[in-house]
N, C-alpha and C positions, 0 to 999 in steps of 0.2 A: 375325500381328500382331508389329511389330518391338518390343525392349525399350523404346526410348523411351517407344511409345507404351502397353506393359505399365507403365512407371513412371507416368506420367501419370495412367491412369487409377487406379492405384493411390491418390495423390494426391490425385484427386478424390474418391474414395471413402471417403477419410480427413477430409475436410473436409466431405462430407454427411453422417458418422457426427457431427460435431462437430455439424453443424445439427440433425441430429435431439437430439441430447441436449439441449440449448439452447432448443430448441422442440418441445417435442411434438407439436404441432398442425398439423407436415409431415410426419410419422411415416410416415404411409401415401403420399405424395409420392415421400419417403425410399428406400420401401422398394423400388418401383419402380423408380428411377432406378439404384440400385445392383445389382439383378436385369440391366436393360440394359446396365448398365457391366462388369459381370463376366463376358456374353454379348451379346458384341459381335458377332453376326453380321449383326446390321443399324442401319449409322450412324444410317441415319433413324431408329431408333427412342433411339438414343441423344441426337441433338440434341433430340428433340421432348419426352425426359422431362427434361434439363438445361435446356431454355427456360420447361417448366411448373414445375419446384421455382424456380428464378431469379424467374419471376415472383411465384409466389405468398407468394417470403420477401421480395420488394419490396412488395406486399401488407401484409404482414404489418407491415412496418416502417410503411409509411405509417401503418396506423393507430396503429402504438404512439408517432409521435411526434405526431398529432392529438390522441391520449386525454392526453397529455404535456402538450400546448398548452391543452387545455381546461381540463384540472385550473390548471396556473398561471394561466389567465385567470381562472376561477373566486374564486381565492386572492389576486389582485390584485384585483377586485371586492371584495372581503370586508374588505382593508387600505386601500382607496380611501374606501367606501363606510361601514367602521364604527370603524376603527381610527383614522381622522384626522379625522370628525368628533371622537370622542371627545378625543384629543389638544387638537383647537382651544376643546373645551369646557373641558378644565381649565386649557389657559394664558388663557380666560373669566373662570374663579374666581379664580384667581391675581392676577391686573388687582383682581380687585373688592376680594381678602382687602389688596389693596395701599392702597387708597383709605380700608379702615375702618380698618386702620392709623394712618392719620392724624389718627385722632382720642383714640388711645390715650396716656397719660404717656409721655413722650421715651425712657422706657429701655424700656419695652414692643414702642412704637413702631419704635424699632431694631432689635429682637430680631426684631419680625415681619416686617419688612421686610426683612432678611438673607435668613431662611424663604424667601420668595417668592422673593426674585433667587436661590435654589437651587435652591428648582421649579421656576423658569422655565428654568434651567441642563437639569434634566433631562428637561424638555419639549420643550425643542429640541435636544434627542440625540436621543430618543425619534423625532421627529419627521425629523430627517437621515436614520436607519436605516431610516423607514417607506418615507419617500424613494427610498431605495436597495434596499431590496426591494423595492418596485413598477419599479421600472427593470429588476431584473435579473429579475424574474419576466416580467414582459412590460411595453413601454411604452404608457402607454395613449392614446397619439395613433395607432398603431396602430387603423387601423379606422375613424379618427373624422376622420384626415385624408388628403389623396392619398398615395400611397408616397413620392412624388417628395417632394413636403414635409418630411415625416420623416425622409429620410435626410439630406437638404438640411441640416437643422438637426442630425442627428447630427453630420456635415461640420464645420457651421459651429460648432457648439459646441466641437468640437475647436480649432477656428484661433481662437475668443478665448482660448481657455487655455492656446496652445500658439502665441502670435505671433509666434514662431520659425521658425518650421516652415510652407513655402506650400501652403494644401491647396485645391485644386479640386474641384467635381463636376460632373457632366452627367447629365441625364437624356434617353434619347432613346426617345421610341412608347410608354412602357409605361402599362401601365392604374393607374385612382386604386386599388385594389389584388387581387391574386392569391389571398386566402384566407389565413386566421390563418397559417397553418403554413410556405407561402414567404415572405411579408411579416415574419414574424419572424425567419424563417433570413436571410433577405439583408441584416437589421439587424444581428443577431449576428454575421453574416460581416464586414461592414465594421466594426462596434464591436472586434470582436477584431482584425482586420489594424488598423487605428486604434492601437491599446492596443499594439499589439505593435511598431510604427512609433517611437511615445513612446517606449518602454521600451528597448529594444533595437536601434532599424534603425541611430540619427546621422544620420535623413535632413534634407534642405534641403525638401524637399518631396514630396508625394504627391499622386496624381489619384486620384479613385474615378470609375469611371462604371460606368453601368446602362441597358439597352436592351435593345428585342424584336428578336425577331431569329429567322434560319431555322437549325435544325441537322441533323442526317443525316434524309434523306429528306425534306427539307422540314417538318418538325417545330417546331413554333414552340414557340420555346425565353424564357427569360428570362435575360441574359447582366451578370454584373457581374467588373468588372476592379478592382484596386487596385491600382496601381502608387507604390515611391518609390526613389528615387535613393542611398538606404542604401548601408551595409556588406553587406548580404548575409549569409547565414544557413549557418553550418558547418553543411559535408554530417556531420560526426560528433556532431552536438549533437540528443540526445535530442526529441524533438515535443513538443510540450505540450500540455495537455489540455484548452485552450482550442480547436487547431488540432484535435486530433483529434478533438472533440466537434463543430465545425463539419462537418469531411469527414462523419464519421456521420449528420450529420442531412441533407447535400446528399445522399450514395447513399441514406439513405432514403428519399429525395422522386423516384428516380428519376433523379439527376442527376450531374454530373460537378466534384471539386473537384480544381486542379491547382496546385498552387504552385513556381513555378520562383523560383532566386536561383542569383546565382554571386557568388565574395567580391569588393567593390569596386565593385559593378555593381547591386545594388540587389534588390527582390526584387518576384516580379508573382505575385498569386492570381488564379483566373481560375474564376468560379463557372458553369455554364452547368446549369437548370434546365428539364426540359420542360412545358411547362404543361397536359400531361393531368395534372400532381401536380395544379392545381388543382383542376381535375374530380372527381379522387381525394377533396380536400382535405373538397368540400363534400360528397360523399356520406357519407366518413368523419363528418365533423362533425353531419351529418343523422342518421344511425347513433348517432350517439354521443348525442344530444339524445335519441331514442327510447328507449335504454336508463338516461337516469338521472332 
């Protein structure tokens, strides 16, 4: 064996010591794959335990950002369902404590009616924030309406607030939805390239589109583009944790996130999803119902 390939596996073997520490629960995977790496007398056996650890820590992912997604859906249920009734009932009170008000001597009358236009002030904080935390936990059109819809309106809500800025969308073949766990990642993916478009591209305009589609070996894939005509994004400027939390949840699912930009020229994400993640999705999610 030539030194490259002594370096190499060295490498590898330092980077499945990192997974095993990380995760225990490939321990014995681990320990195998590094026995075949160290005695290399036969490749095949080296591909076949690097293809079984590789999957099973794709495995592993899928389900930890399923158990991720359930718990936020759960937590958005819960500020949906009891957090904004509640809210809608005391800016209720607030209305009524304003009416009896008005029957109260004029300097009373004032004093409680100031009261009220205060509560009401922090009722509709209260109430923005709740807003905003069911948005960013998960949105709850998600599920309830086609994919296409949703992002549609993601898009579109961008270009009333940003009619500067030309933004497009297309959707082509794809299904009313993929399972909690792609349908949220490919919302995130455009909400962050979106967010990021605003903040930093200068662009004139941006296209998103989304489509089914065939990837290696005929594999039907789930494919979304964002493209804008920006600045472009310095090759020496640190990733953000927006962008890197999206990449980790796409190679979680199985799949491939690629962001190309050159300065001047603008910058293209390019998300491509296999949709056995879906398959994955709902057995995890099925898994996951059974144990709580």
């Amino acid at each position: 064996m030539n030194l490259l390939a002594e370096r190499k596996i060295t490498k590898i073997i330092s980077l499945l010591e990192e997974l095993r520490r990380d995760t225990p629960s490939v321990k014995d995977r681990y320990d195998s794959v590094a026995e075949a790496m160290k005695h290399p007398a036969d490749p095949k056996q080296v591909a076949e335990a690097l293809e079984a650890t590789l999957a099973e820590n794709q495995s592993l992912n899928r389900r930890l950002i399923t158990a991720q997604d359930d718990e936020r859906r759960r937590t958005a249920l819960d500020l949906h369902d009891e957090v904004g009734p509640s809210l809608f009932g005391l800016k209720a009170h607030a209305a009524s404590m304003a009416k009896v008000a008005e029957a109260l001597p004029e300097g009373a009358a004032a004093e409680m009616k100031e009261r009220v236009r205060d509560l009401n002030a922090i009722i509709d904080h209260l109430q923005a924030i709740n807003r905003g935390m069911l948005n960013r936990l998960r949105p709850m059109s998600l599920g309830q309406l086609p994919l296409a819809d949703v992002l549609s309106e993601l898009v579109s809500g961008r270009a009333r607030e940003y009619p500067q800025i030309r933004f497009s969308f297309a959707a082509e073949g794809i299904e009313r939805s993929y399972g909690d766990s792609i349908d949220l990642t490919l919302y995130r993916c455009i909400q962050e390239s979106l967010t990021n478009v605003i903040r930093h591209a200068e662009a004139t305009s941006v296209d998103v589109r989304i489509e089914a589609a065939s990837g290696p070996a005929a594999e039907a894939v789930v494919m979304l583009t964002v493209q804008d005509d920006g600045r472009g994004i310095d090759p020496l400027a640190p990733k953000g944790l927006g962008s890197l939390g999206m990449k980790e949840r796409v190679e979680g699912l199985g799949g491939d996130y690629a962001l190309e930009s050159e300065r001047g020229r603008g910058t293209s994400l390019r998300v491509v999803i296999p949709l056995r993640a879906k398959e994955n999705d709902a057995r995890n999610t099925a898994a996951s119902k059974t144990t709580t």
